[in-house]
C-alpha positions in Angstrom: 62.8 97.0 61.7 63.3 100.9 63.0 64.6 103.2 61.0 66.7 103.8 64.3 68.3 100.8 64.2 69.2 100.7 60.2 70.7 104.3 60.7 73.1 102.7 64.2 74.3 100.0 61.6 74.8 102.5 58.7 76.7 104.9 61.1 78.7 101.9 62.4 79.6 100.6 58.6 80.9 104.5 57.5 83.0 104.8 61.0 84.7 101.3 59.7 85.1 102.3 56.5 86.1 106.4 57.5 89.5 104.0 59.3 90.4 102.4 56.2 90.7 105.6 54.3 92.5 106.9 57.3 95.0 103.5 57.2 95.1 103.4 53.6 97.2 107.0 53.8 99.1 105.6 56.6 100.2 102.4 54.0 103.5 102.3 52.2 105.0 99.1 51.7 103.6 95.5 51.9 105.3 95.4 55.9 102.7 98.1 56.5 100.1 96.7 55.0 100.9 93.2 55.9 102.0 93.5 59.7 101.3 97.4 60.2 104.9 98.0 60.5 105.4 95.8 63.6 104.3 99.1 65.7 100.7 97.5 67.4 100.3 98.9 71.3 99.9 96.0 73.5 95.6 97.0 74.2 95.2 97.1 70.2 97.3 93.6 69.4 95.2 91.9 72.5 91.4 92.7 71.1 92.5 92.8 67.7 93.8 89.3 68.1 90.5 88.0 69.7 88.2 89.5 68.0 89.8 88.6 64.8 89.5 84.7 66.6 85.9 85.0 67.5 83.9 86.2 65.1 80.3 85.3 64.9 80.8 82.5 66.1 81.1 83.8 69.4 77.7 85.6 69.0 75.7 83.3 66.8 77.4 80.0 66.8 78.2 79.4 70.3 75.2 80.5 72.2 72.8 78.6 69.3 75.2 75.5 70.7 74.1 75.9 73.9 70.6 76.0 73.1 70.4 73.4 70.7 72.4 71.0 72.7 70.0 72.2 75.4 72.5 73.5 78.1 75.8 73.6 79.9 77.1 70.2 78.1 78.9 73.0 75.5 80.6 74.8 78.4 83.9 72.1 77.4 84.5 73.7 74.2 84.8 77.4 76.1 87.2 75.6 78.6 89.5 74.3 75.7 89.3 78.1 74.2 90.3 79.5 77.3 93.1 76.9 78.0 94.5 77.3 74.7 94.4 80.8 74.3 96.3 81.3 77.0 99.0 78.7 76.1 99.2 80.4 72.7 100.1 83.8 74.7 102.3 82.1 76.9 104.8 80.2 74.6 104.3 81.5 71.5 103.5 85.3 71.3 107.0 86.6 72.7 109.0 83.8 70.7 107.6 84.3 67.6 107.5 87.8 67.2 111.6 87.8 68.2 112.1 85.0 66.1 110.2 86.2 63.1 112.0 89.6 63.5 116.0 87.6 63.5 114.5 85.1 60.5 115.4 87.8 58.1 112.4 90.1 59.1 109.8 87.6 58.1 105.9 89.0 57.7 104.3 85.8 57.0 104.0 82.6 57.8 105.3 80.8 54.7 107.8 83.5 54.9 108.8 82.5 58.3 108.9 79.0 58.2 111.2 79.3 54.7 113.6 81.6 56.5 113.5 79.8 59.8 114.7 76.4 58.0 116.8 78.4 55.3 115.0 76.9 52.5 116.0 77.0 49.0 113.2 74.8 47.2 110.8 77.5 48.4 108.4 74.1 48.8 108.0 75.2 52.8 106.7 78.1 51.3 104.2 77.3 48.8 102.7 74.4 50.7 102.1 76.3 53.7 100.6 79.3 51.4 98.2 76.7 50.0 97.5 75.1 52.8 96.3 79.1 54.0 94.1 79.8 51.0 92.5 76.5 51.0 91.4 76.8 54.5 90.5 80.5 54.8 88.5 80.3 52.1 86.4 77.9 53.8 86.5 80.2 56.7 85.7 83.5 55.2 83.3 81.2 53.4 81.6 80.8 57.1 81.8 84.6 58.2 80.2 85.5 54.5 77.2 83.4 55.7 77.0 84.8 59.2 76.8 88.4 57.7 73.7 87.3 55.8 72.0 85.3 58.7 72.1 88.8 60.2 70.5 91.2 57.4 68.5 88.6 56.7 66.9 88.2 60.1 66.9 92.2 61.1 66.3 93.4 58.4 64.2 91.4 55.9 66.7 91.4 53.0 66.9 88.1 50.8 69.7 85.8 51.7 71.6 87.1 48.9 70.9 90.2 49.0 72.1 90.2 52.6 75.4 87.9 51.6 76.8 90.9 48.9 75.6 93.9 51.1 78.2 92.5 53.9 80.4 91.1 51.5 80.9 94.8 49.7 81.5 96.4 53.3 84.6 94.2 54.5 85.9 94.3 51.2 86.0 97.6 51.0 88.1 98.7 54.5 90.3 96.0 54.2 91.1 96.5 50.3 91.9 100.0 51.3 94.1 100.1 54.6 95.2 96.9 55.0 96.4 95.5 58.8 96.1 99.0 60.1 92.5 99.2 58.9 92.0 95.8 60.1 93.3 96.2 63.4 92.4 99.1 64.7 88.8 98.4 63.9 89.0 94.9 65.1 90.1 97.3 68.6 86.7 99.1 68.4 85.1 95.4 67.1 86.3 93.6 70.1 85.0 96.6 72.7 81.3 97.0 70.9 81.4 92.6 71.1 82.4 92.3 74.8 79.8 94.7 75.7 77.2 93.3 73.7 78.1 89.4 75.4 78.4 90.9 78.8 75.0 93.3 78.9 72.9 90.5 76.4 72.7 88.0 79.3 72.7 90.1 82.4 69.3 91.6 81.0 68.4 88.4 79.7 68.9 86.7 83.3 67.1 89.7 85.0 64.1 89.5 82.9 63.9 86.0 84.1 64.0 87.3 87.8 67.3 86.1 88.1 70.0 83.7 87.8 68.1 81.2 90.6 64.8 81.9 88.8 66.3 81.0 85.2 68.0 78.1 86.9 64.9 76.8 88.3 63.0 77.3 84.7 65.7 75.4 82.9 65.8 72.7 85.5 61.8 72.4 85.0 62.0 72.1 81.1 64.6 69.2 81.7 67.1 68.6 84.5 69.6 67.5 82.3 70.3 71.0 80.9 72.1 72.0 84.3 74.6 68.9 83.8 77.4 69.7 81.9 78.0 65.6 81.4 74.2 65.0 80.1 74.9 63.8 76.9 78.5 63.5 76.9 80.5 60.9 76.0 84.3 61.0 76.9 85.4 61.1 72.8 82.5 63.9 73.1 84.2 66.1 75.9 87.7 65.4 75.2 86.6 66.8 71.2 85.2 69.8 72.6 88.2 70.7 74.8 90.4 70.1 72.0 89.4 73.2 70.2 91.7 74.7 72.3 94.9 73.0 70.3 93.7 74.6 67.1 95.2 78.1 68.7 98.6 77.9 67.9 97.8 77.3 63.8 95.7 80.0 63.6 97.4 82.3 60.9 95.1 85.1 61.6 95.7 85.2 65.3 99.5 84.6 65.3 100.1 87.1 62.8 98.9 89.5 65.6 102.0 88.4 67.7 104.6 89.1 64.7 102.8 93.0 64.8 103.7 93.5 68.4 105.4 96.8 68.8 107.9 94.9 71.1 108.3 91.5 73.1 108.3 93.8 76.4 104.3 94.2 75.5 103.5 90.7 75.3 102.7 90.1 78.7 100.6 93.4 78.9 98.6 92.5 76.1 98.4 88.6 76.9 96.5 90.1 80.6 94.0 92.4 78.2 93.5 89.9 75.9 92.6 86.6 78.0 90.5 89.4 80.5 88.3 90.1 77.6 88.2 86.5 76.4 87.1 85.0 79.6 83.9 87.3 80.2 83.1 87.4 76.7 83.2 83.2 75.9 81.3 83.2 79.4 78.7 86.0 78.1 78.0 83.9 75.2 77.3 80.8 76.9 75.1 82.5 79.3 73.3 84.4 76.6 72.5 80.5 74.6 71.7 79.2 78.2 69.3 82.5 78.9 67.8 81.5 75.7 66.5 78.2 76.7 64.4 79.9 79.9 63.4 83.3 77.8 62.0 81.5 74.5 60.6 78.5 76.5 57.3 79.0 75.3 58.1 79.3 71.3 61.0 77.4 70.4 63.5 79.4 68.0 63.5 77.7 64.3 67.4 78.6 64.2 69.6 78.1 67.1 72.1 80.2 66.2 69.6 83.6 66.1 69.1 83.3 69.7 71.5 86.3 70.3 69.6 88.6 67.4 66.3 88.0 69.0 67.2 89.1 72.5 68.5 92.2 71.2 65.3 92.8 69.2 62.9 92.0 72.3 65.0 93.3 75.7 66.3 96.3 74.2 65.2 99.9 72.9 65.9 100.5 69.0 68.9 102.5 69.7 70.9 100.0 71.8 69.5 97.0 69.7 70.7 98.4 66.5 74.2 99.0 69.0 74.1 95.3 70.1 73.5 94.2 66.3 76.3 95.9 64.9 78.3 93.8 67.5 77.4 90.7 65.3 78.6 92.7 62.2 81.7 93.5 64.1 82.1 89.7 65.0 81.9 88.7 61.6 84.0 91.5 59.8 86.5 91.6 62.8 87.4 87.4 61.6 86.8 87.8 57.8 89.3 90.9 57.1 91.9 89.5 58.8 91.5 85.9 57.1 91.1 88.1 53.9 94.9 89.9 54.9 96.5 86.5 55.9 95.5 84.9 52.3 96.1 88.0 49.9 99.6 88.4 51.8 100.2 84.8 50.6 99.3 85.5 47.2 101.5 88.5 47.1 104.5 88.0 49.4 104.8 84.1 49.0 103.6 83.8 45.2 104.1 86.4 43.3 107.1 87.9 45.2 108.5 84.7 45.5 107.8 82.7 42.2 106.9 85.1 39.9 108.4 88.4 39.9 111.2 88.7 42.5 112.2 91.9 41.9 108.6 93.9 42.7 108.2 97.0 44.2 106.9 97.8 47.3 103.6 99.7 45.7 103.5 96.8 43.4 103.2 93.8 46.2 100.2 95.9 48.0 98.4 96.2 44.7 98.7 93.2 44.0 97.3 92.1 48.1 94.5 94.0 47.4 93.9 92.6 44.3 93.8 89.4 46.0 91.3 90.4 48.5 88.9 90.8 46.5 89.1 87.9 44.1 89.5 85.9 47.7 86.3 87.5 49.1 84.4 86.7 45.9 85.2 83.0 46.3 84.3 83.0 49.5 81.2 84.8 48.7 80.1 81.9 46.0 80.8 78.8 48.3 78.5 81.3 50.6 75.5 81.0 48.5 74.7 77.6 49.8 72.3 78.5 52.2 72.4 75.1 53.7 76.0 76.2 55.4 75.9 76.8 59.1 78.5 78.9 60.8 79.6 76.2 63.2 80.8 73.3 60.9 82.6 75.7 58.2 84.6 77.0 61.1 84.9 74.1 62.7 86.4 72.4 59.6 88.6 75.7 58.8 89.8 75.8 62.4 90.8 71.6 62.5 92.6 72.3 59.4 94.9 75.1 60.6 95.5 73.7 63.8 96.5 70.1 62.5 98.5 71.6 59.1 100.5 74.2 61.5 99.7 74.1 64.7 102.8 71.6 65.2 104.8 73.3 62.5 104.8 76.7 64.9 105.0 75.0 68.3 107.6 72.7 67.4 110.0 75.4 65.0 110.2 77.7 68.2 110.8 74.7 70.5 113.2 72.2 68.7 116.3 73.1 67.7 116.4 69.5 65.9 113.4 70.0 63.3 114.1 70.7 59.8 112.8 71.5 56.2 111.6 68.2 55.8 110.3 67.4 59.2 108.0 70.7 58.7 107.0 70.0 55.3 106.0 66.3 56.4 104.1 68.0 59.5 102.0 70.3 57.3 100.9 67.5 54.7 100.1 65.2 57.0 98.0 67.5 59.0 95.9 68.4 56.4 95.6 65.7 54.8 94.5 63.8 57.9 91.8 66.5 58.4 90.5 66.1 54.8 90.8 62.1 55.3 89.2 61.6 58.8 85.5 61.9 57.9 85.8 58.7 55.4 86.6 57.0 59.0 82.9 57.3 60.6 84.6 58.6 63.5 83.0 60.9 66.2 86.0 62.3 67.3 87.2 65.9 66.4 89.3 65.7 63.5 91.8 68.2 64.9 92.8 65.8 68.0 94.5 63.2 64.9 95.5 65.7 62.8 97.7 67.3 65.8 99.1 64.3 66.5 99.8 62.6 63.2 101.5 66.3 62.0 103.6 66.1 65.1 104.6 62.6 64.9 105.7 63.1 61.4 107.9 66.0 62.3 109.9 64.1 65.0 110.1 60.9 62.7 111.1 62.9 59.8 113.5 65.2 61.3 114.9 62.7 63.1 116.2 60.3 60.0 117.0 63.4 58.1 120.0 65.2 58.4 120.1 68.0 61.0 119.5 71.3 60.3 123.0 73.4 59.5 124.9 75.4 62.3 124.0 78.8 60.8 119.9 77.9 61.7 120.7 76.2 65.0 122.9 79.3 66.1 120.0 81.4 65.0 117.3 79.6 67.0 119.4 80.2 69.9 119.5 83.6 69.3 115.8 83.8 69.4 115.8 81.4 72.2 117.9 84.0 74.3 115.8 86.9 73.5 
């Protein structure tokens, strides 16, 4: 590999790092380094919020879908992102940031949902803090092994060697500046990836003489790539779209809507933010579907390096090492903010909670970054399995989320009826039917009967349970109104 290219990604990593010594001067209190102070511009919240989504699974697992599966047959799961992102703007930014603001200034999701519901046992809280580190270690777990897929295949370091050396960087800027570090790079993250999925294929499709050209090539290795039904059976479609449910569970993504600097900015950011969605899903697809014409002659071993090897052959060293620290960003853009989400758990909704209620402020961000680490380092030994691909550890983290709380969210903001119960029975049965649903054989997503199970078992329970006292009812309308 040039020495060009190693000295772009070495530039790229101190720039990353050079903002979380900047944001670790600008962090005072856990709200700071938790939700940056609820003072994120609309443009910062948007990117940081999808690129924190993506990750490399936007430039390694998506495309390697396309041309594994062998075509546009994948082009269901980007319709179900889409769809759902944009729901997730739509109803739930604006709501939940006012409402998580009223509910006693809440900065996490266990936090919310105790305050929301007004609950005592604090069970609302540790379940749904559980149900977070479980789940996100998984998912770091998947962003761990991305990191190393890359060094390994650009620059011809071990597997494990390439695993700590990525593991070390994102632990490092997010230890030190918390959800300012993390956002504000995940800004500059989210440009560097939308160039990289927008200039990848256009080159790509050129080099191929064109998009009628590359068309005709595919068709001639096998018409059946052009059909986006070849292959397909309806449980087959209907579990790709449903990706797009797991969106309003996301912890990591919805956080992003608490940080807003106001509720007047949602709509500003919800435009940048499904803009730079659109084209950049749509780049990836393009780039997997580029791959199938462009490597036609040499089949690629692993799928899911179709995006590194286009960099490496259309590009100069300098733009190629660029292009390839767009994977890096992918991947550290996801992993620090799962890494926030599950040390703020530990320190806001266990030990602040539980164990010591009467911390300081200094004291609960020590004790988050603390957590970060000994989070990453989990993550970083269920990595060493170099069997994992990035696709099923994040499908698995993102059915999880999306069963446990997507309903939980959507339904808290929504129903004035729900209660403690009805949420606690929503979150337990979601995960658990996510854990259960591979014993059953079945080909469906797991996602689609963990959403409806958890939502089922909110309205059942809430509904034979008593209703939730005036004080929380006259506080959801308050939300409501604003």
């Amino acid at each position: 590999m040039s020495s060009i290219v190693l000295w772009t990604f070495i530039i790229y990593l101190l720039g990353m790092l050079g903002i979380g010594i900047i944001s670790y001067r600008l962090t005072s209190n856990l709200s700071d380094y938790v939700l940056g102070g609820r003072r994120l511009g609309p443009g910062v919240a948007a990117l940081s919020a999808g690129a924190s989504d993506m990750s490399s699974w936007l430039l390694m697992g998506l495309p390697g879908a396309v041309y594994i599966s062998g075509g546009m047959n994948q082009i269901w799961i980007a319709i179900g992102l889409t769809v759902g992102a944009y729901l997730n703007w739509q109803f739930v930014a604006g709501r939940l940031r006012s409402y998580t603001e009223i509910a006693n200034d809440s900065i996490t999701i266990p936090d919310f949902l105790e305050n929301r519901f007004k609950d005592d046992s604090r069970l609302l809280r540790v379940v749904s803090a559980l149900v977070i580190l479980v789940f996100f270690t998984f998912y770091t777990s998947s962003g761990m092994v991305g990191g190393a897929t890359l060094f390994e295949a650009s620059f011809g370091f071990s597997y494990m060697q390439a695993l700590w050396i990525g593991g070390i960087i994102i632990i490092g800027y997010t230890f030190l500046g918390g959800f300012l570090a993390v956002s504000w790079t995940d800004f500059f993250q989210g440009l560097l990836m939308f160039t990289a999925l927008v200039i990848t294929p256009v080159v790509a499709i050129t080099e191929l003489g064109g998009w009628s050209s590359t068309v005709n090539t595919i068709g001639e290795i096998d018409p059946s790539y052009l059909d986006a039904f070849s292959g397909m059976s309806a449980v087959a479609i209907i579990s790709l779209l449903a990706w797009g449910l797991g969106y309003f569970g996301q912890p990591h993504i919805i956080t992003r809507f608490m940080a807003i600097r106001s509720v007047k900015d949602v709509p500003k950011a919800r435009l940048i933010g499904m803009s730079w969605m659109v084209f950049a899903i749509l780049g990836s697809v393009f780039t997997g579907f580029a791959g199938i014409a462009y490597f036609a002659d040499a089949p690629l071993a692993d799928g899911e390096q179709v995006f590194i090897l286009f960099t490496q052959v259309l590009f100069n060293p300098l733009v190629s090492g660029v292009l390839l620290a767009a994977i890096l960003a992918a991947i550290m853009s996801t992993v620090d903010s799962q890494l926030l989400v599950s040390s703020s758990a530990v320190a806001e909704d266990f030990y602040k909670a539980i164990l010591k209620k009467d911390a300081t402020q200094k004291e609960l961000v020590w004790v988050s970054r603390i957590a970060v680490g000994t989070i990453a380092l989990i993550a970083l030994l269920l990595a060493t399995n170099e069997n994992s691909t990035i696709l099923e550890l994040v499908s698995y983290a993102w059915a999880g989320f999306g069963s446990a709380f997507g309903p939980v969210i959507l339904l808290s903001l929504f129903w004035k009826r729900m209660n403690t119960w009805g949420a606690l029975a929503g979150m337990v049965v979601g995960a658990v039917t996510v854990f259960a649903w591979g014993a059953t054989g079945s080909e469906l997503y797991e996602m689609i009967p963990g959403f409806i199970l958890s939502s089922m078992a909110i309205f059942v329970v809430s509904s034979i349970t008593p209703e939730p006292a005036k004080e929380i009812q006259a506080e959801f309308d308050k939300a409501k109104s604003i």
